[in-house]
C-alpha positions as CSV (number, residue, x, y, z in Angstrom):
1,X,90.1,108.6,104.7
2,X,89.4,111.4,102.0
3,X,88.9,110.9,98.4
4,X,91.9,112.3,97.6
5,X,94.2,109.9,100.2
6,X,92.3,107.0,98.0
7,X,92.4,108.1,94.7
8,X,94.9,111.1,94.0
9,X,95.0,114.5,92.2
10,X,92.7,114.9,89.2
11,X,94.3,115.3,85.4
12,X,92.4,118.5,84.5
13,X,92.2,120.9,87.1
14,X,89.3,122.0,89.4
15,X,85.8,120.9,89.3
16,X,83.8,123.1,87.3
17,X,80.8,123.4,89.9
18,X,78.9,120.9,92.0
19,X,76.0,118.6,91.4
20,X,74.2,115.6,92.8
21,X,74.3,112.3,91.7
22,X,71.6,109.3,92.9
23,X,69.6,111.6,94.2
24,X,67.0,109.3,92.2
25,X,67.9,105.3,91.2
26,X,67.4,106.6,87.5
27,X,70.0,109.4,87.7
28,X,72.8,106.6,87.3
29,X,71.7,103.8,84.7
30,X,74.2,100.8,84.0
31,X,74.0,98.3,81.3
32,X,75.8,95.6,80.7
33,X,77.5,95.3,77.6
34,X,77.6,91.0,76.7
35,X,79.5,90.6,73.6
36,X,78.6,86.8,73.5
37,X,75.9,84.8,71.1
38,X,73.5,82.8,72.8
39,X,72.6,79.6,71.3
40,X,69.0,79.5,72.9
41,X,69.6,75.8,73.9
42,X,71.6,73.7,76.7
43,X,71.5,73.3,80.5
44,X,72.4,77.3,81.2
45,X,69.1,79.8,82.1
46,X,70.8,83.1,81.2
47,X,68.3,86.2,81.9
48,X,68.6,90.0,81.4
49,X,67.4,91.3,85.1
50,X,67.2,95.1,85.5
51,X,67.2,95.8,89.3
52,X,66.5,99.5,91.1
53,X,68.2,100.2,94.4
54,X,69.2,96.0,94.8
55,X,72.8,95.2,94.6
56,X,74.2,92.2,92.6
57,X,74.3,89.5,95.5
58,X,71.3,90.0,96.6
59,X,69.4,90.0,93.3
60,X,71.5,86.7,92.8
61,X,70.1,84.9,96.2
62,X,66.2,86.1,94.9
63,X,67.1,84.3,91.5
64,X,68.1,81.5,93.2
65,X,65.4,81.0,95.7
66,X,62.6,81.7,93.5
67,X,64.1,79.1,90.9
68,X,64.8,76.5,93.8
69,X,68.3,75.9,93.2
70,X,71.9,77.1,95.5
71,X,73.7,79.6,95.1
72,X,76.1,77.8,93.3
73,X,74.4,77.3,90.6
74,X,74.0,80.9,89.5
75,X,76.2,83.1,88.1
76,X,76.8,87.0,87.0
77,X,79.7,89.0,84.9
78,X,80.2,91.6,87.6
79,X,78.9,93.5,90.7
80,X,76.8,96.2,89.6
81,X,75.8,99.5,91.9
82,X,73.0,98.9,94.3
83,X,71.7,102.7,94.2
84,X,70.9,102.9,90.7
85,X,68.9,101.3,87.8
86,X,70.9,98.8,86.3
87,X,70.5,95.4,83.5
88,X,72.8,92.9,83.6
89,X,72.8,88.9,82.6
90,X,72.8,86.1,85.2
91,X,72.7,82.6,84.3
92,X,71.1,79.4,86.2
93,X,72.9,76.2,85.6
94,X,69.5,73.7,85.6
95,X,70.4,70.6,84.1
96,X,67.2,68.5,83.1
97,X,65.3,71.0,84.5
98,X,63.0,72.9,82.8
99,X,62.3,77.3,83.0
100,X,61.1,77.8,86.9
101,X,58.6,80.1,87.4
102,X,60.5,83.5,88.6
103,X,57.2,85.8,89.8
104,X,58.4,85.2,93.3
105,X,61.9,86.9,92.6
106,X,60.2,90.2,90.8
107,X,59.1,93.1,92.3
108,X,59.5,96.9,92.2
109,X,63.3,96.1,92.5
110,X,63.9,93.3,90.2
111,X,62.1,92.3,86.9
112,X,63.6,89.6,84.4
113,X,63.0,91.2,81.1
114,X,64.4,88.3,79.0
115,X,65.6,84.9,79.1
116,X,67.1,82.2,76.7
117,X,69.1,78.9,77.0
118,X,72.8,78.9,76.6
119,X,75.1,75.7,76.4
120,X,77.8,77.4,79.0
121,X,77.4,79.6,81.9
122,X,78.6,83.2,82.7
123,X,81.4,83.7,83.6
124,X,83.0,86.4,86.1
125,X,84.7,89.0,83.6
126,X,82.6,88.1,80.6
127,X,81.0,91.1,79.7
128,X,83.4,93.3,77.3
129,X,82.1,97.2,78.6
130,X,79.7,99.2,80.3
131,X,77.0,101.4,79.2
132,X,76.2,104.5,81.6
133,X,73.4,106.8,81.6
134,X,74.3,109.7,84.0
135,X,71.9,112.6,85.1
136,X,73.3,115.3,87.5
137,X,71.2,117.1,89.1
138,X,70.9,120.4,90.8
139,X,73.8,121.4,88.6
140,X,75.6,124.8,89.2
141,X,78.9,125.4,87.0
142,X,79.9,127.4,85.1
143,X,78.4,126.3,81.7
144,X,81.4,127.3,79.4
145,X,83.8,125.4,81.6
146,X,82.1,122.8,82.0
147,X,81.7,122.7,78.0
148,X,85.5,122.9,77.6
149,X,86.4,120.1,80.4
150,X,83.8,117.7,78.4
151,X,85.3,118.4,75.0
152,X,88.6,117.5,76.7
153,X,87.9,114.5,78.3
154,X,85.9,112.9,75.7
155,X,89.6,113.5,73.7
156,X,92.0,113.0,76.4
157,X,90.5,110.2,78.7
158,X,90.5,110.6,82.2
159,X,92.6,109.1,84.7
160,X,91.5,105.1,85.4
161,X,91.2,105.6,89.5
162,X,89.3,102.7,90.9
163,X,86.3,104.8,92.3
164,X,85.7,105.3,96.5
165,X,83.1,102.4,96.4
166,X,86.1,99.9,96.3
167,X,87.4,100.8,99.7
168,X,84.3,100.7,101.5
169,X,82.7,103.2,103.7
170,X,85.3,106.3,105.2
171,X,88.4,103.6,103.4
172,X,86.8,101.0,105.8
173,X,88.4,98.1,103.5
174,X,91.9,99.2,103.4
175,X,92.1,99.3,107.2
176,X,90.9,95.6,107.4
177,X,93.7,94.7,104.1
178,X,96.3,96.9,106.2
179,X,95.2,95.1,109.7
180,X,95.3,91.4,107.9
181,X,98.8,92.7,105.9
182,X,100.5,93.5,109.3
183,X,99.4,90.4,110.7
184,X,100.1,88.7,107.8
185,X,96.9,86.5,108.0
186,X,94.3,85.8,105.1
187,X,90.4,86.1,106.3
188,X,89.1,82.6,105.8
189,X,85.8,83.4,104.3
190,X,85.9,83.4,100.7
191,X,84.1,86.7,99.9
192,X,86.1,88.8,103.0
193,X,89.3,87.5,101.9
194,X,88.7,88.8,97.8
195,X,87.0,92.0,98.7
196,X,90.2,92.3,101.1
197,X,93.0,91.8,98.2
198,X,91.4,93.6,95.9
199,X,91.0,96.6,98.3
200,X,94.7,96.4,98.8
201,X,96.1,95.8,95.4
202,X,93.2,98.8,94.0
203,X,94.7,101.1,96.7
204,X,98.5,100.3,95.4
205,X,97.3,101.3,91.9
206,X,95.6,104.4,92.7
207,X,99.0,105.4,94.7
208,X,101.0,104.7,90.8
209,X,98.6,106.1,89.2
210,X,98.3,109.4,91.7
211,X,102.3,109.7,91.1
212,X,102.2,109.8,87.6
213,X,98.7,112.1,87.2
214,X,101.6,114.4,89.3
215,X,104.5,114.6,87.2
216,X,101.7,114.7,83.7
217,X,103.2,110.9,82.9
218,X,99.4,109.1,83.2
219,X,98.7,109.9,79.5
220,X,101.9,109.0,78.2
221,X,104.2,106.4,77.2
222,X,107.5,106.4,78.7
223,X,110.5,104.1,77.7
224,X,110.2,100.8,80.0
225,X,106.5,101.2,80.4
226,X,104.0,98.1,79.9
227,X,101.5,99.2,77.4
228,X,98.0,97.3,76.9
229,X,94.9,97.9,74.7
230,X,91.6,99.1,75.8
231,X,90.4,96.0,76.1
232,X,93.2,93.2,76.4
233,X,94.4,91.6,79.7
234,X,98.1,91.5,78.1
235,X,100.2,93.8,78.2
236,X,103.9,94.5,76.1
237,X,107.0,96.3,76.8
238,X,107.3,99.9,75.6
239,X,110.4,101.1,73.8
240,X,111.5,103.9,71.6
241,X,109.2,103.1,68.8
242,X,106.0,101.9,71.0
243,X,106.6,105.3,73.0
244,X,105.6,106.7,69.5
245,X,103.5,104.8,68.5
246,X,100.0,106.8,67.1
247,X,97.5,104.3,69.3
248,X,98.6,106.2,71.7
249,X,97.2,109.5,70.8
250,X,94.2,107.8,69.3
251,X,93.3,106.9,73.1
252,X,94.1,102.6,71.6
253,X,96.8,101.8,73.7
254,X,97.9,103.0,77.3
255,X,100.4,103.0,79.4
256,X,99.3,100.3,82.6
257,X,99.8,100.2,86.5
258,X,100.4,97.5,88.5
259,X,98.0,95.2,90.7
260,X,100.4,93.8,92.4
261,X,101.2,90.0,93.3
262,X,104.3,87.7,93.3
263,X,107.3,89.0,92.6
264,X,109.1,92.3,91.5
265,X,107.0,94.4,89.0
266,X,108.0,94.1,85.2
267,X,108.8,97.5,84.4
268,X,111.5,99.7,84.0
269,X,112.8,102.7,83.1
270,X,111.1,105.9,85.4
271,X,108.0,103.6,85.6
272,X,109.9,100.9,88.0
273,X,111.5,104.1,89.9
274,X,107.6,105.4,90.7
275,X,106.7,101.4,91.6
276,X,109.6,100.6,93.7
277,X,109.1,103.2,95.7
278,X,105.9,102.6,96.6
279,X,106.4,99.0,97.0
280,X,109.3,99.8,99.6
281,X,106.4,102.5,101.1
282,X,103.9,99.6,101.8
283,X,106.1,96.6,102.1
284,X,103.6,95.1,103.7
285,X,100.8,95.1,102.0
286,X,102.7,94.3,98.7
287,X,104.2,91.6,100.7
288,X,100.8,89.9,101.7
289,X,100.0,90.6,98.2
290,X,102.6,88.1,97.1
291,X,101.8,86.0,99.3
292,X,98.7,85.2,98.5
293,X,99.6,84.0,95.6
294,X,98.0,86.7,92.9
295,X,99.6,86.8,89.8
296,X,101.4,90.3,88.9
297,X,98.5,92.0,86.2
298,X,98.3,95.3,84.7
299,X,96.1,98.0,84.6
300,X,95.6,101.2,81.9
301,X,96.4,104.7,83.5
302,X,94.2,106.1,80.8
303,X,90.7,105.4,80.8
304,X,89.0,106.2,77.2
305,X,85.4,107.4,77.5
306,X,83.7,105.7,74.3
307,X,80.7,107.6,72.8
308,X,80.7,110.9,75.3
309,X,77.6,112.7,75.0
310,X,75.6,115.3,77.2
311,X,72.7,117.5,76.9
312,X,70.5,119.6,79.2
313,X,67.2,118.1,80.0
314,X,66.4,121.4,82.2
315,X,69.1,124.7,82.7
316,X,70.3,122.6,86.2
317,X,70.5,119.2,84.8
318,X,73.2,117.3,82.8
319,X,72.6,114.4,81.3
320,X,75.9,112.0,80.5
321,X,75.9,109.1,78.1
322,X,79.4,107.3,77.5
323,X,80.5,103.4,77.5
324,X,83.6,102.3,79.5
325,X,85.4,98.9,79.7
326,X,84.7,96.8,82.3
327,X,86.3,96.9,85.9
328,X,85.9,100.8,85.6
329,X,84.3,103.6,87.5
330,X,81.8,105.9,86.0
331,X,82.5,108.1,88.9
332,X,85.9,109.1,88.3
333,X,84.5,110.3,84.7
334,X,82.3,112.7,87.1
335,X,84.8,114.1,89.3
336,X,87.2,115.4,86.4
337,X,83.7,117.5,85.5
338,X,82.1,118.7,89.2
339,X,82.3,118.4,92.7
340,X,79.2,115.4,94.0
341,X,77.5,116.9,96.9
342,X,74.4,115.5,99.1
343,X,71.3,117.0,97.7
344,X,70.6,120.4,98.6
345,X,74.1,121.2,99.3
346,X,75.3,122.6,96.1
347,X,77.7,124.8,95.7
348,X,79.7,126.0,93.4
349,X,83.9,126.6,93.0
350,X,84.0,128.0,90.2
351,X,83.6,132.0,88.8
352,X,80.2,132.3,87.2
């Protein structure tokens, strides 16, 4: 499948030119953003890893051999990118234990870079946002374009897509989800049967959220909306006054998608027109959503890029720095600016 079956149309025209992105593990820098005090004491390890070109899991399983303990027993926020530099906490539950020795877990991939007790141990979710560093590389735009589209996103937001990496390789993911939906079976491993669901119920968000990027609604409240903060799991019903409120414009509050589960969605007004429809589209996957018992949640349309800023480290690079909450794709910030191509590919759309 194409980017554009699994995300939809972008919110501010044409890319601007191309570039390359991870054409080096340092050209896309995460870190995690922990908004929690640690005690320095209890039964809970907690360490600041950075890891280059490792994914999450397996950094995890290193951990946990070198410190002699299961799996189980250790524990990260989120998955992080494994082509790219990235810090992020992970906690080892080691009660009566003392520090293990980690040298056998380091290498030119993985280094531990701090560590300190904690009474409780991370949990999935925990940390509040992301930090990304973001070099592209090999950059041809047109310069005052591309100065433009940045001024506007950094004020409008872009729209909150989950990025290509959810549905696995060529949409790999949403053909197993769709396969499992028409069978209307559940994958009995643990890890299959998440990445499955959340393929499927990211997919039926993306559709929304394509819908309403078309008719300009993505940015906007509308009468019988759900609106949510930034950075709140809740969500409230929009009427006239909430449709006006000035959170809105100050990029605070957005209007929220579904990711769907039991029972009908919550919304109304031309919202539920847009979410009914797709739901009688893909009966069945919205079907084997519900059936798998996930609770109905929300998702904001808008995603707010915190702290935009960019400079030129050479006359074909741009360097990114911005903060987004977390559960959201750094990626999708890039495509409203250029078009990602292989490395020495570049090419460029736009009128120089």
């Amino acid at each position: 499948m194409t980017e554009l079956e699994l995300l939809g149309p972008r919110a501010h025209g044409e890319p601007c030119g191309s570039a390359v992105l991870k054409a080096v593990a340092e050209d896309f820098q995460v870190d995690e953003v922990l908004d929690i005090p640690l005690s320095g004491e209890g039964e809970h390890l907690w360490l600041w890893v950075e890891k280059r070109d490792l994914n999450t899991e397996e950094a995890a399983r290193r951990l946990a051999r070198a410190a002699g303990v299961p799996m189980k027993m250790i524990s990260y926020a989120g998955l992080k990118d494994r082509q790219a530099l990235t810090r992020q906490w992970f906690s080892l539950h080691l009660p009566g234990k003392a520090d293990p020795d980690l040298a056998a877990a380091e290498d030119g991939s993985l280094r531990v870079l701090k560590r300190t007790r904690h009474s409780r141990k991370l949990q999935r979710g925990a940390h509040s946002a992301n930090g990304f560093t973001l070099r592209l590389t090999q950059l041809r735009a047109d310069s005052a374009a591309l100065e433009q589209r940045l001024q506007r996103i950094a004020a409008q937001g872009v729209p909150n897509y989950f990025g290509t990496q959810r549905f696995g390789h060529a949409g790999g993911n949403l053909v197993d989800a769709r396969s499992c939906a028409e069978r209307n079976i559940l994958p009995g491993q643990r890890n299959l049967r998440s990445r499955l669901l959340s393929t499927a119920r990211s997919y039926l968000f993306n559709r929304v959220l394509a819908a309403r990027v078309a008719d300009g609604s993505w940015n906007r409240a509308q009468v019988g909306d759900l609106l949510a903060f930034s950075d709140s799991r809740s969500f409230f019903p929009a009427g006239e006054a909430e449709c006006a409120d000035p959170r809105l414009d100050a990029l605070d509050v957005h209007p929220t998608g579904p990711l769907w589960g039991k029972g009908d969605s919550p919304v109304g007004g031309a919202a539920a027109v847009i979410e009914g429809a797709l739901q009688a589209d893909e009966l069945a996957l919205c079907q084997w959503l519900g059936g798998a018992d996930l609770a109905h949640e929300r998702r904001i349309l808008r995603l707010p890029i915190q702290g935009l800023a960019w400079h030129y480290p050479a006359p074909d690079i741009l360097q990114l720095e911005f903060v987004l909450p977390a559960g959201c794709f750094a990626t999708v910030v890039v495509r409203e600016l250029v078009e990602l191509v292989p490395a020495g590919q570049t090419e460029n759309p736009c009128a120089y």
